[in-house]
C-alpha positions in Angstrom: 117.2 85.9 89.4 115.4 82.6 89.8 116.5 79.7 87.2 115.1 76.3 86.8 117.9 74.5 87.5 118.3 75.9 91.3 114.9 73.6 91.9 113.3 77.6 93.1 111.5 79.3 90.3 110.4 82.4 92.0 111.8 85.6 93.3 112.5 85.0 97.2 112.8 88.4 97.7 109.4 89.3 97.2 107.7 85.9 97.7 106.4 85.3 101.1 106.0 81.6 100.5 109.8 81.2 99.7 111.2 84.6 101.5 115.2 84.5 101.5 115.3 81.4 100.4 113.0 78.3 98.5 110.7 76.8 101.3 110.9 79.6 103.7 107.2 80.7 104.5 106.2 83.7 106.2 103.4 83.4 109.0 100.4 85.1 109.3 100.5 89.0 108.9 103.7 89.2 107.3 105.2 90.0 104.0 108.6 88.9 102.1 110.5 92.8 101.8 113.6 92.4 100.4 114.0 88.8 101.3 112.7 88.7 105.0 109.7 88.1 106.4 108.6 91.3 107.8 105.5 92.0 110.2 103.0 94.6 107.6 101.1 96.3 110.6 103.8 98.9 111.6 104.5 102.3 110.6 106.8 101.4 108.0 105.6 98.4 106.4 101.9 99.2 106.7 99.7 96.8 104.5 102.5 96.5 102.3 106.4 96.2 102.1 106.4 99.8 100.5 104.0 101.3 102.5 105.1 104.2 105.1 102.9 106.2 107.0 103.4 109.6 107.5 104.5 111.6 110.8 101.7 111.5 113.6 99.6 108.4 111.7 99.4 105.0 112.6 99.0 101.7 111.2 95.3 100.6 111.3 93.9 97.4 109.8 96.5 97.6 107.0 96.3 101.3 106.4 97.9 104.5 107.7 95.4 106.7 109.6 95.6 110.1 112.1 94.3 109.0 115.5 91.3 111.2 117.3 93.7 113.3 119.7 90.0 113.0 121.7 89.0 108.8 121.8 86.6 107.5 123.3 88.2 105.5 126.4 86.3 106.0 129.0 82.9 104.7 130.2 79.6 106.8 129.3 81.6 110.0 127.6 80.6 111.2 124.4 82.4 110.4 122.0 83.4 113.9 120.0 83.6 112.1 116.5 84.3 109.1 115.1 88.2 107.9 116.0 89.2 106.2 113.2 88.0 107.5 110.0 86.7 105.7 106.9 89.2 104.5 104.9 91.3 103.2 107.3 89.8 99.8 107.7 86.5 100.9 108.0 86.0 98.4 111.6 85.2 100.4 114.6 87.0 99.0 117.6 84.3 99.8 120.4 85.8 100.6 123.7 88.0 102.7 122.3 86.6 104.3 119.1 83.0 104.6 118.9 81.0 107.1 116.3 80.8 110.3 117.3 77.3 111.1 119.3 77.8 107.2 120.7 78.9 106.3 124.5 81.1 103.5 125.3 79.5 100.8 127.3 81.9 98.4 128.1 83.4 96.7 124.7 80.6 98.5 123.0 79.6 101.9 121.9 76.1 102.3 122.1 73.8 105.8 120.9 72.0 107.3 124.2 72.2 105.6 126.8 74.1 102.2 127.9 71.8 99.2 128.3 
């Protein structure tokens, strides 16, 4: 537990500004769990230090979602639905997930035809 006389009032196992010990940081995208600094965009530490996703779903944007088994990765194909489903970030990432009745053009997903 943290005292005043160690010079580190805070708990460095949860603190990602003193992680393991006082004046450790943890960079960008990462999270103090249980005294290390632990990447928060895999399937087990999804968003959060707690956070697991389930069998078959994947980390997305700090959330567990289930992939499209049918994405949109190709040029010109319909896309059958949307690939990532609200909720779970709520960003469409065109070239790979567009909304479903959209094409992908390129890096973009566009509704008809592509420019």
């Amino acid at each position: 537990a943290p005292t005043p006389d160690d010079g580190c009032e805070t708990h460095s196992d949860a603190d990602p500004s003193n992680c393991g010990t006082c004046g450790h940081a943890c960079g960008t995208g990462e999270g103090c769990c249980g005294g290390t600094c632990t990447a928060l965009n895999t399937t087990t530490h999804c968003g959060a230090c707690t956070t697991t996703c389930g069998s078959g779903q994947v980390c997305y944007n700090g959330g567990c979602c289930t992939p499209d088994p049918n994405p949109c990765a190709t040029a010109g194909v319909v896309c059958p639905q949307q690939s990532m489903p609200d909720g779970c970030g709520g960003t469409v990432v065109c070239g790979r997930n567009c909304v479903g009745g959209q094409i992908c053009c390129g890096d973009s997903c566009a509704t008809g035809a592509c420019p």
